[in-house]
N, C-alpha and C positions, 0 to 999 in steps of 0.2 A: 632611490628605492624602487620606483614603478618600472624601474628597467632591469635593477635584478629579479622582479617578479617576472618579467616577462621572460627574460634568459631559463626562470627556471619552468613557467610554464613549457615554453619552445622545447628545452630539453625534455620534459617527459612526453611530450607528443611524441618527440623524435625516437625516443628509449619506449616506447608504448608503442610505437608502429614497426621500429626492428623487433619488437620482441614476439609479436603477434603474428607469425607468418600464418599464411591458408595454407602454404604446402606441407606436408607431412613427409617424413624421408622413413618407408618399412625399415622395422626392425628385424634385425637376422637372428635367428636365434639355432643353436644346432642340436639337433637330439640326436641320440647313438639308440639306435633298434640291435633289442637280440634278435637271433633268427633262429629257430628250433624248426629241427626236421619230425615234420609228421605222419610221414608215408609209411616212418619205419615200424611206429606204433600200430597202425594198421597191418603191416605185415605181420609185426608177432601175432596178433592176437589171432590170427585163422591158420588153422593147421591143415596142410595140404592134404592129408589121409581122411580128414573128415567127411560124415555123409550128409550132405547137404537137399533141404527142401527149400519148397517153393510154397510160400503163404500168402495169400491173396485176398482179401476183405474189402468193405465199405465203411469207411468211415463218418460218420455223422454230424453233424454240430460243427463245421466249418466252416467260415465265414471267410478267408480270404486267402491268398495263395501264397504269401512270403510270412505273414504272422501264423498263421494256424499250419497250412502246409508244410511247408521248409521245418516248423518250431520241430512236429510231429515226427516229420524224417529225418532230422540229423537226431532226436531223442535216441530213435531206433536204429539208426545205422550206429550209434553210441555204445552199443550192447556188445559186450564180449560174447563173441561169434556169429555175429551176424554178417555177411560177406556183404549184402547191398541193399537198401531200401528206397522205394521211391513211393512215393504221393505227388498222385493227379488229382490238382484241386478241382479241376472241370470232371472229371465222371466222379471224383471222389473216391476212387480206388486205391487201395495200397499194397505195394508189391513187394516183399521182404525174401531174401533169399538168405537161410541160415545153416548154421550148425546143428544137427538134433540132438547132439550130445549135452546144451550149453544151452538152448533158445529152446523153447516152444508156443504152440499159439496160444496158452493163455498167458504166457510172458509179455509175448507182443503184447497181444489186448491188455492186462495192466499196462503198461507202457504209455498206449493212446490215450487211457482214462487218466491218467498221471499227468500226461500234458496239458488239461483242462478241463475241467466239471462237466463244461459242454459236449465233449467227443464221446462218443459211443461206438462201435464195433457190431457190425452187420454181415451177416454172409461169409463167415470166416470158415476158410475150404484149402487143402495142401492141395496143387495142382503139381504137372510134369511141367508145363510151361505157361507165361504170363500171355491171360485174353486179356488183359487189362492196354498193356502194349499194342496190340494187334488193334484191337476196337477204335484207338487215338488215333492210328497208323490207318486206316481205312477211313476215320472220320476225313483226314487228308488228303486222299489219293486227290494225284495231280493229273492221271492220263484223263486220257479224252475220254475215253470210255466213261467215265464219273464225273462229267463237267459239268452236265444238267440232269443228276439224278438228284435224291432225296437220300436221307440217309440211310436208308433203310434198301434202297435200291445198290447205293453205295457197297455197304455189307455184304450182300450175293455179289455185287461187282468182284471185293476183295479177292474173291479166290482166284483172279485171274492179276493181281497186281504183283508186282517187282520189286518193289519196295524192300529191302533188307528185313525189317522189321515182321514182312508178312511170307518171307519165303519157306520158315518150314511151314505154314500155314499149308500153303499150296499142296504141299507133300502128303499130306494129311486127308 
């Protein structure tokens, strides 16, 4: 009897340690993605005849550049007829370029306040072309000429930079 107990002990050690591996073998698993085209959405909704401004503001109540930022500009660029919008969470400026048939700026501005209790709408002005662009683009400049200036020095530098972003500047 003390020898079948042991045969049955030995077996489950031996069936308790095959059965307990450490290694783990990944499991495969396969998922089928739709893929929907979104460009073409984008394309219907702007009509090439349309007359388009330039809206330019501060927005307030900000806190961080992919939560509040990003949430704000894809809100707006969301808008049937709006062609482009950006926010610069460092100067805080937003630069919406629209339809005036479809958008206007107190569209936008509900828009920002819609995104969160906090944002507010500051300095809201229709421009021919975005300073908001240019001021970020000069905050940059890489020539020498701006290597040891201030930023403010920077700024009068601008009008002599190459920069894509500042050459109709120059013209001006």
């Amino acid at each position: 009897m003390k020898t079948f107990k042991n045969i049955i002990v030995v077996f489950l050690l031996a069936v308790s340690f095959l059965a307990c591996k450490n290694e783990t073998t990944p499991e495969v698993v396969t998922v089928e993605n739709e893929t929907t085209e979104v460009s073409t959405d984008a394309a219907n909704k702007l009509d090439p005849n349309a007359t388009y401004a330039k809206a330019e503001f501060t927005i307030e109540g900000m806190t961080c550049a992919m939560g509040c930022a990003k949430t704000i500009e894809k809100k707006m660029a969301k808008l049937d007829g709006v062609k482009s919008a950006k926010v610069d969470f460092d100067s805080r400026i937003a630069m919406v370029e629209y339809d005036e048939a479809k958008v206007n700026t107190t569209t936008l501005e509900d828009v920002v306040k819609k995104a969160g209790d906090a944002y507010s709408v500051k300095d809201m002005k229709t421009v021919d072309s975005f300073d908001g662009e240019k001021k970020a683009c000069e905050k940059d400049c890489k020539k020498a000429c701006c290597a040891n200036k201030t930023e403010a020095e920077k700024t009068a530098c601008a009008k002599d930079c190459k920069m894509a972003c500042c050459a109709d500047k120059a013209k001006a």
